[in-house]
C-alpha positions as CSV (number, residue, x, y, z in Angstrom):
1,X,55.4,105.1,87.7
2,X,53.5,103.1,85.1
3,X,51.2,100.8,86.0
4,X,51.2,99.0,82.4
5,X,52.2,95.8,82.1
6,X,55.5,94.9,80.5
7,X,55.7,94.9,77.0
8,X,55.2,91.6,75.8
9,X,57.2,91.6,72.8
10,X,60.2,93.3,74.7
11,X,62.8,90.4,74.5
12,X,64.3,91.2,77.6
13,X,60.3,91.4,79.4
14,X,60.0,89.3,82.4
15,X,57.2,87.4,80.8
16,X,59.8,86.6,77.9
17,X,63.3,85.9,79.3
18,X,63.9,82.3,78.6
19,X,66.4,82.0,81.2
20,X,64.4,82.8,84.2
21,X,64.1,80.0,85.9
22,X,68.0,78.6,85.6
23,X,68.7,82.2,86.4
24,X,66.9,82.3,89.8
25,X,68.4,78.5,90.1
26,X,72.2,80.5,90.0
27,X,70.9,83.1,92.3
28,X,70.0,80.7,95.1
29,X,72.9,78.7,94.7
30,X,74.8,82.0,95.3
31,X,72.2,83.0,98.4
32,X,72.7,79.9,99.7
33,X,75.9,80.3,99.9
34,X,76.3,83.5,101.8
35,X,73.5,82.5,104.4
36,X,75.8,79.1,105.1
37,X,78.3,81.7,105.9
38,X,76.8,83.2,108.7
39,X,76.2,79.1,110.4
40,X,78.6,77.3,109.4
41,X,81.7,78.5,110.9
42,X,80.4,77.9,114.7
43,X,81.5,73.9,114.4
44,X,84.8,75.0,113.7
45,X,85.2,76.7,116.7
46,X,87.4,74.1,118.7
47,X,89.5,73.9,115.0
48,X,90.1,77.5,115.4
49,X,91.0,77.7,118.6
50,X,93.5,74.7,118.5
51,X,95.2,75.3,115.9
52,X,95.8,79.2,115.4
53,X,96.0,79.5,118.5
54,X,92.6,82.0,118.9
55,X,91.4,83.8,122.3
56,X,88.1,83.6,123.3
57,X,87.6,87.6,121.7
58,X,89.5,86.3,118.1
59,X,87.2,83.6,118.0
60,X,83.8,86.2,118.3
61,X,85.4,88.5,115.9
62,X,85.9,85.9,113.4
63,X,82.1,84.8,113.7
64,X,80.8,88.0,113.6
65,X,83.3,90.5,111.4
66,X,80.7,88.8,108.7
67,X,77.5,89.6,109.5
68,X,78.7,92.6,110.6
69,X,79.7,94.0,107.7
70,X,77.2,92.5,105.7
71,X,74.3,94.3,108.3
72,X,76.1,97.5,107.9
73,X,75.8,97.1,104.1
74,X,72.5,95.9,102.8
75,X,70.9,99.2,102.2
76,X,74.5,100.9,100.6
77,X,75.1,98.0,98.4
78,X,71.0,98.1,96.9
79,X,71.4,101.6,96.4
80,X,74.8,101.3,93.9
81,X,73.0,98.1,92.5
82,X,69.8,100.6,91.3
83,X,72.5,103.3,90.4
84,X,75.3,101.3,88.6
85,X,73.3,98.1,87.3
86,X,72.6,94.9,89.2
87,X,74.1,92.9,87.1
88,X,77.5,94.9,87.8
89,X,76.5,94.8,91.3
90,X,75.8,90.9,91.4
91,X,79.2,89.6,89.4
92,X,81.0,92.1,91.5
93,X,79.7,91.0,94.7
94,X,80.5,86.8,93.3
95,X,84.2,88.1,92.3
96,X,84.6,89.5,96.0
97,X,82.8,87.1,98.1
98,X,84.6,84.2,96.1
99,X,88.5,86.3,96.4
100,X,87.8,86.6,100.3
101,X,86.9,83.0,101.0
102,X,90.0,81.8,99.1
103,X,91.8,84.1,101.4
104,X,90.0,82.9,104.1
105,X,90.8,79.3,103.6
106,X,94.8,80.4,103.4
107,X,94.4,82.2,106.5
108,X,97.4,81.3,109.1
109,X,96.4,84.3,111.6
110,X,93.0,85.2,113.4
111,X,94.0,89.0,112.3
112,X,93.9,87.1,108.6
113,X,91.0,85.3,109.0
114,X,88.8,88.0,110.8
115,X,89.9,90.4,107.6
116,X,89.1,87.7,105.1
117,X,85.3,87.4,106.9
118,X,84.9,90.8,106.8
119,X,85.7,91.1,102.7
120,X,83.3,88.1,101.9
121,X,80.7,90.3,104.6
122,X,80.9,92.9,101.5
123,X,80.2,90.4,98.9
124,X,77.4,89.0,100.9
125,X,76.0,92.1,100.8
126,X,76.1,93.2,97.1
127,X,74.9,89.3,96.9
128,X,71.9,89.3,99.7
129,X,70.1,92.3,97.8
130,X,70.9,92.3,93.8
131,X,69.7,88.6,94.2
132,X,66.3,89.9,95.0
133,X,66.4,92.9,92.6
134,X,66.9,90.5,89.5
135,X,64.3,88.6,91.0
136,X,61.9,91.6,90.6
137,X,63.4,92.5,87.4
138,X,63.1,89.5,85.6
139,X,59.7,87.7,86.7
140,X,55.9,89.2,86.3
141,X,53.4,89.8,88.6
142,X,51.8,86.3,87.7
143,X,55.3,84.2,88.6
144,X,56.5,86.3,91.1
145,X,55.1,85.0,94.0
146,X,56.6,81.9,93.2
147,X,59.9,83.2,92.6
148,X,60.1,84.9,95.2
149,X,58.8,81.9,97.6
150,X,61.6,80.1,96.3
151,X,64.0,83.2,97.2
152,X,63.1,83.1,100.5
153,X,63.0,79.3,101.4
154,X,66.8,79.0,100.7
155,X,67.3,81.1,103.8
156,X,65.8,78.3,106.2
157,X,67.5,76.2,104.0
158,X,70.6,78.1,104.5
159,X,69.6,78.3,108.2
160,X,69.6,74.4,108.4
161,X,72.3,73.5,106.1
162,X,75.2,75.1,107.6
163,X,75.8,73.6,110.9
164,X,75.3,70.2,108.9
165,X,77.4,71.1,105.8
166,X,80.2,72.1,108.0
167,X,80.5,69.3,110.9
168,X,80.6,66.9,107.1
169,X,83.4,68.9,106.3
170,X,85.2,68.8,109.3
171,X,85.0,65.3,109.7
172,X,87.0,64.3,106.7
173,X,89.3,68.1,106.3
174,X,90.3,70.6,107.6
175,X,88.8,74.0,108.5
176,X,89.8,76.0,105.6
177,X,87.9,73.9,103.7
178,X,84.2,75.6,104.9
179,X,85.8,78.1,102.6
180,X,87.0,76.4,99.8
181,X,83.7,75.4,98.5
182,X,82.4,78.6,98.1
183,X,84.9,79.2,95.5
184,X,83.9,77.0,91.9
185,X,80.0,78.3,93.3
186,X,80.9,81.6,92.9
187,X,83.1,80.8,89.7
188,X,80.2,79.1,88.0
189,X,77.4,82.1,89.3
190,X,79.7,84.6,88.1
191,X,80.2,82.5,84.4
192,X,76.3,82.3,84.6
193,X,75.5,86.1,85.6
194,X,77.6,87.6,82.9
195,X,75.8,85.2,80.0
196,X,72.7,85.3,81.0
197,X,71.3,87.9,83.7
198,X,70.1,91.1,81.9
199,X,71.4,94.6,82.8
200,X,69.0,97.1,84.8
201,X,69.0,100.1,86.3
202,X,67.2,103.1,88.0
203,X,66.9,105.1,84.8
204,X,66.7,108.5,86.5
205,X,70.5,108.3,87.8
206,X,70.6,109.5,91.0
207,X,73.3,111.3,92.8
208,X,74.9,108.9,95.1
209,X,73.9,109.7,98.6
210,X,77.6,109.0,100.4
211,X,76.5,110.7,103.6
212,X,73.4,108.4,103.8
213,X,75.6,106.1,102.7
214,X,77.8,106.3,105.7
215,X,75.5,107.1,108.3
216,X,73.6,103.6,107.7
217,X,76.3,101.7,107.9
218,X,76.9,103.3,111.0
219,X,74.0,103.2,112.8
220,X,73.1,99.3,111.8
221,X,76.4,98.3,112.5
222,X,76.1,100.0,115.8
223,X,73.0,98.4,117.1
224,X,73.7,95.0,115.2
225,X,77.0,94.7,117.0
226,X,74.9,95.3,120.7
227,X,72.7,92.6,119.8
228,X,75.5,90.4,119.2
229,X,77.6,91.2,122.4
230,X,74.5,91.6,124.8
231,X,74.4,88.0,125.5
232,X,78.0,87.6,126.3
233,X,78.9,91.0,128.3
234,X,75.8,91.4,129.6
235,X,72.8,93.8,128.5
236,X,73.6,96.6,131.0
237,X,77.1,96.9,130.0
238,X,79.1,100.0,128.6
239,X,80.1,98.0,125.4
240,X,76.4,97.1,124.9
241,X,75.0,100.9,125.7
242,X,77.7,102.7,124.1
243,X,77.2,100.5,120.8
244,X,73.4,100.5,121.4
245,X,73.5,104.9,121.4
246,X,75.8,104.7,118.7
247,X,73.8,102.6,116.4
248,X,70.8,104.6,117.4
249,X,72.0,107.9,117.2
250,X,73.1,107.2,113.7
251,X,70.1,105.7,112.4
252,X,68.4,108.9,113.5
253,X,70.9,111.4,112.4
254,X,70.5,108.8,109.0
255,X,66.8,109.4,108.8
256,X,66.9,113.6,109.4
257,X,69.6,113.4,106.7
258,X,67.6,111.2,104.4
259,X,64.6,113.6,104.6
260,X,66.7,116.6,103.6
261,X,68.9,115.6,101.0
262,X,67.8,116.1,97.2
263,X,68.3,112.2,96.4
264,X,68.0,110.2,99.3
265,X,69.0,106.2,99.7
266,X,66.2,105.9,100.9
267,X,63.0,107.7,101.0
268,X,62.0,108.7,104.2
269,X,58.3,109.3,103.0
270,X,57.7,105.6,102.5
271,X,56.9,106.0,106.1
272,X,54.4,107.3,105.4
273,X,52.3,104.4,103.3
274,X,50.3,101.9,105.1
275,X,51.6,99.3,102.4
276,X,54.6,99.7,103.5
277,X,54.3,100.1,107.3
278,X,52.4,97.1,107.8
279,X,54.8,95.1,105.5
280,X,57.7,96.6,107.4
281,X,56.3,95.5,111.0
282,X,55.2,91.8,110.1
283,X,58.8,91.5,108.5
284,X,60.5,92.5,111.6
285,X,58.4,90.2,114.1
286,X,58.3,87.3,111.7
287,X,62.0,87.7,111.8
288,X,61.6,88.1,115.2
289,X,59.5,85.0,116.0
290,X,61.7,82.7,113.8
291,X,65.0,84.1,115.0
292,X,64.4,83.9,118.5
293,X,62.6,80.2,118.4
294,X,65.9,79.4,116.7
295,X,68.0,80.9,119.6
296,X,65.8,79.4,122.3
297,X,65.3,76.0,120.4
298,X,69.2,75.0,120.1
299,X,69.2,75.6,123.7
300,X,66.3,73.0,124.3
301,X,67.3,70.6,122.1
302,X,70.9,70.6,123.8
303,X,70.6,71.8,127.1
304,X,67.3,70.8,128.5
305,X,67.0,67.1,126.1
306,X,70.5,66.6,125.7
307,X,71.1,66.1,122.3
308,X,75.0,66.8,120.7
309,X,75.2,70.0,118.4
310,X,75.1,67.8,115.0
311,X,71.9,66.1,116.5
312,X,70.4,68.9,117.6
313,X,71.0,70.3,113.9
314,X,69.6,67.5,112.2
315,X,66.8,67.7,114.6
316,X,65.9,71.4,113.5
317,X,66.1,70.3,109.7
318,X,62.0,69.9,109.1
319,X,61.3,73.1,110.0
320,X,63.9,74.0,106.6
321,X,62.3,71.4,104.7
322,X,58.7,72.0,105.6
323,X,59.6,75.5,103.8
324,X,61.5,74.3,100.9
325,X,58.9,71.5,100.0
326,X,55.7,74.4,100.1
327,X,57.7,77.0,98.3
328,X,59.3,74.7,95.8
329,X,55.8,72.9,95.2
330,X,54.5,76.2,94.3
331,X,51.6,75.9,96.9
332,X,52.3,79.3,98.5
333,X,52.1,81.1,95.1
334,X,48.9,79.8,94.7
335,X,47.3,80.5,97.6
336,X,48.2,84.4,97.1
337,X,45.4,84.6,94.4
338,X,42.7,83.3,96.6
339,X,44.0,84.8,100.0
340,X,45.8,87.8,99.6
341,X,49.0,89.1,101.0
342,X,46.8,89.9,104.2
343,X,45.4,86.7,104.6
344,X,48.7,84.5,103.7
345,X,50.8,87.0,106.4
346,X,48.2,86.8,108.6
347,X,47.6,82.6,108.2
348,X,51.0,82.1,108.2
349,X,52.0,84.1,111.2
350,X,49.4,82.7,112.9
351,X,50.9,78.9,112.0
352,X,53.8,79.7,113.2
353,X,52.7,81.5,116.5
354,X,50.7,78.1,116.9
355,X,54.2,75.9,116.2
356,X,55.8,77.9,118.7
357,X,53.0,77.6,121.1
358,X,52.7,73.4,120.6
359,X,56.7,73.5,121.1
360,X,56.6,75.4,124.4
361,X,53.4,72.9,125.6
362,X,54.0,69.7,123.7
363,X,58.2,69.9,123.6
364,X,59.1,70.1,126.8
365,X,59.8,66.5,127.6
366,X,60.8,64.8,124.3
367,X,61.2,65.6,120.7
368,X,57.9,64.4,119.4
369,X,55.6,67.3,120.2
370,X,58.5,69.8,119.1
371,X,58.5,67.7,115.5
372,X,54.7,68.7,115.6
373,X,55.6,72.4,116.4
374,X,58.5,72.4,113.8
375,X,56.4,71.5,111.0
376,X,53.6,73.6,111.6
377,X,56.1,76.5,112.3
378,X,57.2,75.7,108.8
379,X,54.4,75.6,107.1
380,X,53.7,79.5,108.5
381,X,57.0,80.2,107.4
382,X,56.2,79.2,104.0
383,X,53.2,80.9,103.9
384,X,54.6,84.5,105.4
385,X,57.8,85.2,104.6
386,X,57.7,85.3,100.6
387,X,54.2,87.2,101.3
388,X,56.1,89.5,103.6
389,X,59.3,89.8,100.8
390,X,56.7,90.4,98.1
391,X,54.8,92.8,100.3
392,X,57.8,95.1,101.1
393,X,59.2,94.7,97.5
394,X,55.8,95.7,95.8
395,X,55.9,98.9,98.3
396,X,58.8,100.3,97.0
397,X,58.9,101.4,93.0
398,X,60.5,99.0,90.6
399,X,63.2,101.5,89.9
400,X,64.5,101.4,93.1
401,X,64.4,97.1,93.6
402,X,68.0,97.2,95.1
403,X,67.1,99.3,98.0
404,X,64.1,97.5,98.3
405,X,66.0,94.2,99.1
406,X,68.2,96.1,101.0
407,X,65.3,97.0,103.1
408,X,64.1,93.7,103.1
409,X,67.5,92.2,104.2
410,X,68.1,94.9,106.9
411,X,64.2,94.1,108.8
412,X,65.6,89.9,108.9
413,X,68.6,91.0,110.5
414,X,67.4,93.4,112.8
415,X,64.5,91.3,113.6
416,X,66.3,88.1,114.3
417,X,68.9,90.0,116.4
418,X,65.4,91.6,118.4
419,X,64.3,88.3,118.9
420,X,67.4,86.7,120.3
421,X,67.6,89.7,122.5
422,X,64.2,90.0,124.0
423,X,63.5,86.6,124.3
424,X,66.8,85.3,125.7
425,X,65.9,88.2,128.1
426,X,62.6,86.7,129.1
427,X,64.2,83.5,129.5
428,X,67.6,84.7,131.9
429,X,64.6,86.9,133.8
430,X,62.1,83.6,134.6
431,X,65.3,81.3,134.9
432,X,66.3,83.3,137.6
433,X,63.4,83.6,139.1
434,X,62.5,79.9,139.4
435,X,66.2,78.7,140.7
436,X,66.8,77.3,144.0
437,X,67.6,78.8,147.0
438,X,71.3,77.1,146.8
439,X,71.7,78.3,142.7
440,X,70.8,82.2,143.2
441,X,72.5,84.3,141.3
442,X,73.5,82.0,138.6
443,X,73.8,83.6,135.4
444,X,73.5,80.3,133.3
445,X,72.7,76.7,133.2
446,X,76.3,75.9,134.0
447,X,77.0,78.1,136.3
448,X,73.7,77.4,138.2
449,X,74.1,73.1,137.9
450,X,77.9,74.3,139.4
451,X,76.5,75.7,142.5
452,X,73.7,72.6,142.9
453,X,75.0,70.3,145.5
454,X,72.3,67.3,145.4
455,X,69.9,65.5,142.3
456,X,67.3,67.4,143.9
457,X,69.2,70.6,143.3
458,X,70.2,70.0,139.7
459,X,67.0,68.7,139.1
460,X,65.5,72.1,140.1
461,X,67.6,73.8,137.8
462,X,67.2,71.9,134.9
463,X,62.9,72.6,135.6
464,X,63.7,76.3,135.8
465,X,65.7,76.5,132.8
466,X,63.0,74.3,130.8
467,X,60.1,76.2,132.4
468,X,62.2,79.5,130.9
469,X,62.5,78.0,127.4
470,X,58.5,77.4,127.4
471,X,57.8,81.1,128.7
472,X,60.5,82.9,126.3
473,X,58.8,80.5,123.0
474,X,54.6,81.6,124.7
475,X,55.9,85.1,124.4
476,X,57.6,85.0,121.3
477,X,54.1,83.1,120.0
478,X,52.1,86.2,121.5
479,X,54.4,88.8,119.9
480,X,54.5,87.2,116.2
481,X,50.3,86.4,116.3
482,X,49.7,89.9,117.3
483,X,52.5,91.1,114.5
484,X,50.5,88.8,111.7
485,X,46.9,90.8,113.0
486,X,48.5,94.1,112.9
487,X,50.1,93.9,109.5
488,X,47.4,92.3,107.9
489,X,45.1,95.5,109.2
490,X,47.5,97.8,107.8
491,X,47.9,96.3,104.1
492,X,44.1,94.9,104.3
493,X,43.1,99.0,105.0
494,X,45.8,100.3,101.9
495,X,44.0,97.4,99.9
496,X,40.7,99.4,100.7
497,X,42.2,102.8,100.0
498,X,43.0,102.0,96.5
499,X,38.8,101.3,95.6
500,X,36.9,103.8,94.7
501,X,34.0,105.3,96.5
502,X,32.1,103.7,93.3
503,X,33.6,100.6,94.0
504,X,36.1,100.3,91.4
505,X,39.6,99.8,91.3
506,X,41.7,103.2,91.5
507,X,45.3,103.1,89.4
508,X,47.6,102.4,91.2
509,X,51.5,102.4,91.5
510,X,52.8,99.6,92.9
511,X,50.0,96.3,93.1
512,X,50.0,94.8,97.3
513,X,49.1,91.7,97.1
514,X,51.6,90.9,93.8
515,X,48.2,89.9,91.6
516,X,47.7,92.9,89.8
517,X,49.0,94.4,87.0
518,X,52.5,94.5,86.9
519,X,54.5,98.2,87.2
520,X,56.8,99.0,84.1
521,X,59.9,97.2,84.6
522,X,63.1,99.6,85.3
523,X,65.2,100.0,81.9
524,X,67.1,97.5,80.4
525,X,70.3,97.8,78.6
C-alpha cells in the first residue's frame, strides 16, 4: 500500500468531493436509523402483546431476530461492500432495510413481524459498515477525525433517542408506526446515495470467501444469541452453553479457516500488529464499560430511584448529548493532533471510568451526582470512541474499509453484550449475597421484595440491590481504566516501532493516530 497522499487534483479525492459533508449528513441519518431499531421497539412491548396476541417467547424473538441478524452479518456484509462496491452495498442495504420495515409495519402475526425484523437486521448490516467505509473513502487524514467523531456520536444518539422517539409515537399511533418512519428516510438516503456517494472498491477483486462467510455468521450469532438469553434462562443453562459452544466453536473453526484459505474475509495476521491489538482491546471494553453502565443504569434509575421508563429515558439523555455537542463542535478532532490516539483513548477511558465511578459513589441516593457521572461519562465517550473507530480503521488497509467497519461494528456488539453479561453477573452475585435472611434465594428484585414480609425487610432489599448496582458500575470503572492503559501501551509502543533508530520517521502503511499522511485511497469508478 501507498503511503502518498491522495491526488489532489483527482475529482473524486477526498480532499476534493464537494459533497462530503451533506454526504456523511445522509449517512447518519441512515445510521441513526438502524441503531433506533435496536431501542425503540421495547415501549411497544405491552402494544405487541395486546394486540397480536404475542407470548412471552414471540415478544424476545421480535426484539432480538434484529440484532441478531445484524451481529451475524457485520463482517459478511464489509466484505461484499470491499468486493462489489460500497456504494452498491449502501443503496442496497437502504432498498432492504426500508422494504422490511414497510413489511414490518403491515405485520398482523408475530411469525410476520419477527421475519420482517430479521430482513431489516440484513439491511442494518450492509448499512452499519458501508456507512463507515464511505466515511474512509471520502474524507482525508486531516478531516477524518472529525468525520468520524460525528459517525460515532449518532450511536449514543441512537442509544438515547429510541426509547424517547418511540413512547412519542405511541402516544398519538399505533405500533406499526415505529416502522413507518423509517421508510421516506431510507427513500431520501437512497435518492441521495445514488446522486452523490462515489463508487469504490478493493481493486485486487478477491474471491469471495463463502466458507468464512458462513462460519462468522455462525459463530457471532452463536455467542451473540447466549448473551441475550443469559439473563432470562439463566447463565448455567443448556440454551445458554449449547449457544455459547456453538458460537465459540465456530469462531474458531472461522479463524483456522481464515488462516488457510487463499483470500480470507479477514486476515488472520492482523493479529499479529500491535496497532491493531491494542485498538481491538480498548474497543471491546469501552463497549464494554458503556454497554454495561447502560444495563445497570436503567435498572437504578427505575428500580432503586423509581423513575417510569420514559423518565428514566429522558434522564439518561446527557450522557447522548454530552457526546453529540463534543463531536459535533469538532473539539475531539482537535485534540487528536496534540494528544494522539493514545492519549485521547487513554483520557477518555479514563473520564468515563471516573463517570462510572462518581455514579456508583455520588448516584446512589438521588439523580444529582449521577447527572455529574453522566456527563463526565460523556465527555470520555466523546473523546474514545471516534479515537478507538479511527484506531481500528487506520489498522486495516484502505482497500479493505468494509471489513474494517465490520470489525469495528462486530467489537460494539460483542463488547456491549460482555458488559451486560459480566456485570449483571457481579450485580445478581453481591445482590444475593447482601439479602436478608427472609429473601434468600431470590433471583430478582421482585421476587426478593415478594418474599419481604415487613418495611424493614423490603428496605433491606432495596439496600442490597442498590449496594449491587454500585459494585457492578466500581467494576465496570476498574475494567474500562485498565482497558484505556493497556491500549494506549500497545498503540503508544507501535507508534515507537515506526521511528527509526536515527530518530526519524520510518514509511509507513497505514498512519495510527489519523495525522499523518494519508494511504492511497481504494479505486474509484
Amino acid at each position: 500500500m501507498s503511503s502518498v497522499a491522495p491526488n489532489a487534483t483527482d475529482p473524486l479525492s477526498p480532499a476534493r468531493n464537494p459533497a462530503r459533508w451533506l454526504i456523511l449528513a445522509v449517512i447518519c441519518l441512515a445510521q441513526l436509523t438502524v441503531l433506533l431499531d435496536n431501542t425503540v421497539l421495547n415501549v411497544a412491548v405491552p402494544s405487541l402483546t395486546e394486540e397480536m396476541g404475542a407470548t412471552t417467547a414471540d415478544v424476545q424473538w421480535m426484539l432480538n431476530a434484529y440484532s441478531l441478524v445484524q451481529s451475524g452479518l457485520l463482517l459478511t456484509a464489509g466484505n461484499a461492500a470491499d468486493r462489489y462496491g460500497r456504494k452498491k452495498m449502501l443503496a442496497l442495504g437502504l432498498v432492504l432495510f426500508g422494504v422490511a420495515s414497510l413489511a414490518a409495519s403491515l405485520a398482523q402475526s408475530p411469525g410476520q413481524l419477527i421475519a420482517a425484523r430479521a430482513g431489516m437486521g440484513v439491511g442494518g448490516a450492509l448499512l452499519m459498515t458501508t456507512t463507515l467505509a464511505v466515511v474512509m473513502q471520502i474524507f482525508d487524514d486531516a478531516e477524518r477525525p472529525k468525520a468520524i467523531g460525528i459517525w460515532s456520536s449518532v450511536n449514543s444518539l441512537g442509544f438515547a433517542a429510541g426509547p424517547l422517539i418511540g413512547g412519542s409515537l405511541l402516544a398519538h399511533f399505533w405500533w406499526g408506526s415505529l416502522f413507518l418512519v423509517n421508510i421516506p428516510v431510507a427513500l431520501i438516503g437512497l435518492a441521495a446515495v445514488l446522486r452523490l456517494v462515489p463508487e469504490s472498491k478493493n481493486p485486487s477483486g478477491d474471491r469471495p470467501d463463502l466458507v468464512g462467510a458462513l462460519l462468522s455468521m455462525i459463530g457471532m450469532v452463536g455467542v451473540v444469541f447466549a448473551i441475550i438469553s443469559g439473563p432470562d434462562s439463566g447463565w448455567l443453562s443448556g440454551r445458554v452453553l449449547g449457544s455459547a459452544a456453538v458460537g465459540i466453536v465456530g469462531l474458531a473453526v472461522f479463524a483456522l479457516w481464515e488462516l488457510r484459505v487463499p483470500n480470507p474475509m479477514l486476515d488472520m495476521h492482523f493479529f499479529r500488529n500491535s496497532r491493531f491489538i491494542g485498538a481491538v482491546s480498548g474497543g471491546i471494553l469501552v463497549a464494554f464499560g458503556l454497554g454495561g453502565s447502560m444495563f445497570l443504569l436503567t435498572q437504578h434509575l427505575q428500580l432503586v430511584l423509581g423513575y417510569g421508563p420514559l423518565e428514566a429515558g429522558l434522564r439518561m439523555a446527557p450522557l447522548a448529548l454530552m457526546v453529540v455537542v463534543l463531536n459535533f463542535s469538532g473539539l475531539s478532532a482537535r485534540l487528536m493532533p496534540r494528544l494522539g490516539t493514545p492519549g485521547m483513548i487513554v483520557t477518555g477511558m479514563t473520564l468515563l471510568a471516573a463517570g462510572l465511578t462518581a455514579i456508583a459513589t455520588l448516584g446512589s441516593g438521588s439523580y444529582g451526582g449521577m447527572l455529574l457521572g453522566l456527563l463526565v461519562m460523556g465527555v470520555g465517550v466523546a473523546f474514545a470512541m471516534p479515537a478507538m473507530a479511527n484506531a481500528v480503521m487506520s489498522a486495516i488497509p484502505v482497500e479493505k474499509a468494509g471489513v474494517g467497519a465490520g470489525v469495528n461494528g462486530t467489537l460494539m456488539e460483542f463488547g456491549q453484550g460482555l458488559g451486560v453479561a459480566v456485570l449483571g453477573a457481579v450485580l445478581n452475585s453481591r445482590f444475593a449475597a447482601l439479602l436478608p435472611a427472609v429473601a434468600l434465594g431470590a433471583g430478582s428484585l421482585p421476587a426478593a421484595l415478594a418474599l419481604a414480609r415487613t418495611d424493614a425487610d423490603r428496605a433491606a432489599v432495596h439496600d442490597a440491590f442498590a449496594s449491587g448496582i454500585g459494585t457492578s458500575q466500581l467494576v465496570g470503572a476498574a475494567a474500562v481504566f485498565l482497558g484505556g492503559l493497556l491500549a494506549a501501551f500497545l498503540l503508544r509502543r507501535a507508534e515507537r516501532g515506526r521511528t527509526a533508530p536515527d530518530g526519524g520517521a520510518r514509511r509507513a502503511a497505514v498512519p495510527v493516530d489519523g495525522t499523518g499522511p494519508a494511504p492511497a485511497p481504494a479505486r474509484p469508478e
